[in-house]
C-alpha positions in Angstrom: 46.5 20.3 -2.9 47.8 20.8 -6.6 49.0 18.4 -8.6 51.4 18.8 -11.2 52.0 16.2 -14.2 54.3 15.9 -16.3 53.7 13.5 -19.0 53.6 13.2 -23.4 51.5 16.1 -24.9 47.4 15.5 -25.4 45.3 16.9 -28.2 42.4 18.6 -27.0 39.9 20.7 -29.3 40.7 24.0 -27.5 44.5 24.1 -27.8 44.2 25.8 -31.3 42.3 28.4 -29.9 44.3 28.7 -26.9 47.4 29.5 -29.0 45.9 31.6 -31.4 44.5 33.8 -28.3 47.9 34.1 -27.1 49.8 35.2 -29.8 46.8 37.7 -31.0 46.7 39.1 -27.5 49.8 40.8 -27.4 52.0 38.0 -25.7 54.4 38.1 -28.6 54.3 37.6 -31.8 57.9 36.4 -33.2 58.6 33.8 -29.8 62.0 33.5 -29.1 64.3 30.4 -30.6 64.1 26.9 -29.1 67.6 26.5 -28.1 66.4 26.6 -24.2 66.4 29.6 -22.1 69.0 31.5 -21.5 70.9 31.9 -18.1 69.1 34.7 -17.2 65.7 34.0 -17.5 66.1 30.8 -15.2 64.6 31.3 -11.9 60.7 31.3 -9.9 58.2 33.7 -11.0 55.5 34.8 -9.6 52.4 35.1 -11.6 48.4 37.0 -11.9 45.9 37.7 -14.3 42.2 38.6 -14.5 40.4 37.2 -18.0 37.6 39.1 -17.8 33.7 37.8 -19.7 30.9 39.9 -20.5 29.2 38.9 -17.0 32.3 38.7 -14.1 36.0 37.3 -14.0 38.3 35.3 -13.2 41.6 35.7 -11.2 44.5 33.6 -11.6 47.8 33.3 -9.7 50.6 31.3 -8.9 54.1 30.9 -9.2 56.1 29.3 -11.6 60.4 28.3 -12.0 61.9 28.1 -15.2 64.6 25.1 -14.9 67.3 24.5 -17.7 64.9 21.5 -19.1 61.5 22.4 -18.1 58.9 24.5 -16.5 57.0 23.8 -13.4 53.5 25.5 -12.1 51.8 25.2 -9.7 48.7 27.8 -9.5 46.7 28.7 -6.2 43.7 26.8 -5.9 43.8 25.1 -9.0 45.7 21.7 -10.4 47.6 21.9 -13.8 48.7 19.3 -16.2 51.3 20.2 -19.4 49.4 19.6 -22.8 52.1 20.8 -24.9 55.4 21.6 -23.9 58.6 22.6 -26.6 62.2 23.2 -25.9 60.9 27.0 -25.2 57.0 27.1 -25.3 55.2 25.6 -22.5 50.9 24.9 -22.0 49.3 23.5 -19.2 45.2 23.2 -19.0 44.3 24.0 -15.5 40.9 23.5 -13.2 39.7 23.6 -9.8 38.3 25.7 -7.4 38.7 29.2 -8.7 37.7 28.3 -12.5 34.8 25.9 -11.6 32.5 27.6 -13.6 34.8 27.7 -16.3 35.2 25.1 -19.0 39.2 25.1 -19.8 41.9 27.5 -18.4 45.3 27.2 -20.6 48.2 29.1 -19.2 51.1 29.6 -22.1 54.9 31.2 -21.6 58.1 30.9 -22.5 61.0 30.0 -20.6 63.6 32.2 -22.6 61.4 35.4 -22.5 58.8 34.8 -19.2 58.4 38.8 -19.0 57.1 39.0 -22.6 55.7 35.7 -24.3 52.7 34.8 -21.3 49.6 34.5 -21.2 46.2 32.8 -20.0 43.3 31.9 -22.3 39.6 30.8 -21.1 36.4 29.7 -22.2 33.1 29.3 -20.6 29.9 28.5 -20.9 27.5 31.5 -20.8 24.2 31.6 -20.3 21.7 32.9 -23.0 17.8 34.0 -22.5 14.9 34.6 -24.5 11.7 34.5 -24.8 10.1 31.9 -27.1 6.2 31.1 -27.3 5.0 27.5 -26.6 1.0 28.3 -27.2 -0.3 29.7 -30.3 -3.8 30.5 -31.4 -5.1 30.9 -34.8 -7.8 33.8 -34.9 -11.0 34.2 -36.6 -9.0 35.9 -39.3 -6.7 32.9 -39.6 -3.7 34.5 -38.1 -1.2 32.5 -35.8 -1.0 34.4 -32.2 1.1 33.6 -29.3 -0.7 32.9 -26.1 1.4 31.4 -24.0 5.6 32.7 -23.5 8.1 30.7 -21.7 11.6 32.0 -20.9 14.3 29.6 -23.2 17.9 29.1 -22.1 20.7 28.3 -24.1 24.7 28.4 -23.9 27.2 29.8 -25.9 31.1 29.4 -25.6 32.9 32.7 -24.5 36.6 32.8 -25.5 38.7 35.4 -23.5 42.5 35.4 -22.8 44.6 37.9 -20.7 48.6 38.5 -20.3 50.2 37.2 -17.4 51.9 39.6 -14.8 55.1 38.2 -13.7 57.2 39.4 -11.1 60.5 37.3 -10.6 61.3 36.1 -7.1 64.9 36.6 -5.5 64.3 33.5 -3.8 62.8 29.7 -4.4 59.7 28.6 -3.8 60.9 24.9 -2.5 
């Protein structure tokens, strides 16, 4: 089931990022005006991306209708809520199933331009190895050697974002 909300926009640490990903990415840089969307861009979209990391992927799809007031998603196998939402730009954070391993999808468009001003922004936890002693010895000579290694994991934050492939639909979703 996926759950859509619709509620007052929430701060959250990552939303900078998440912006700043999307408008460096190639999703537009000038966004249109916030007067609402025009006529023409009103309709249900269908939507996919891949946001690829240094080790795997993840895929992302939905579909999405731009309304004269708002925007609704709803993605496959994943629940969204809205963090931010304007007169033309619209956020939602998403999780579930398909970004489990993930620690915060943000899908961003705009409802006056959905073709051009899209996108989807990730980060994730990765995994780090290396080798690190945790036995030394100090030789006859004085001089500190390792005699025991032990493998050491730690995680780093991996930021990727992707643009959004929309298709329009010539008929509703509902």
């Amino acid at each position: 089931m996926v759950l859509l909300f619709r509620g007052p926009g929430v701060a959250l640490p990552s939303l900078a990022f998440a912006l700043t990903a999307l408008l460096l990415m190639g999703c537009g840089v000038d966004p249109p005006s916030p007067a609402g969307p025009p006529p023409k861009s009103v309709g249900v979209y269908d939507f996919t991306t891949i946001i690829p990391f240094r080790t795997g992927s993840i895929s992302l799809s939905g579909v999405f209708e731009i309304t004269p007031d708002t925007v609704l998603l709803l993605m496959d196998n994943a629940s969204c809520q809205e963090v931010q939402g304007s007169l033309s730009i619209f956020m939602y954070r998403c999780g579930g199933a398909p970004i489990r391993d993930v620690l915060s999808v943000y899908v961003t468009f705009d409802r006056a331009n959905p073709h051009l001003y899209c996108g989807a922004s990730a980060e994730r936890r990765t995994p780090v190895e290396r080798e690190v002693c945790s036995r030394y010895m100090v030789t006859k000579e004085g001089q500190r050697v390792c005699i025991l290694w032990r493998i050491e994991t730690t995680y780093e934050t991996e930021r990727r974002s992707a643009p959004l492939l929309t298709t329009r639909r010539s008929t509703a979703w509902r």
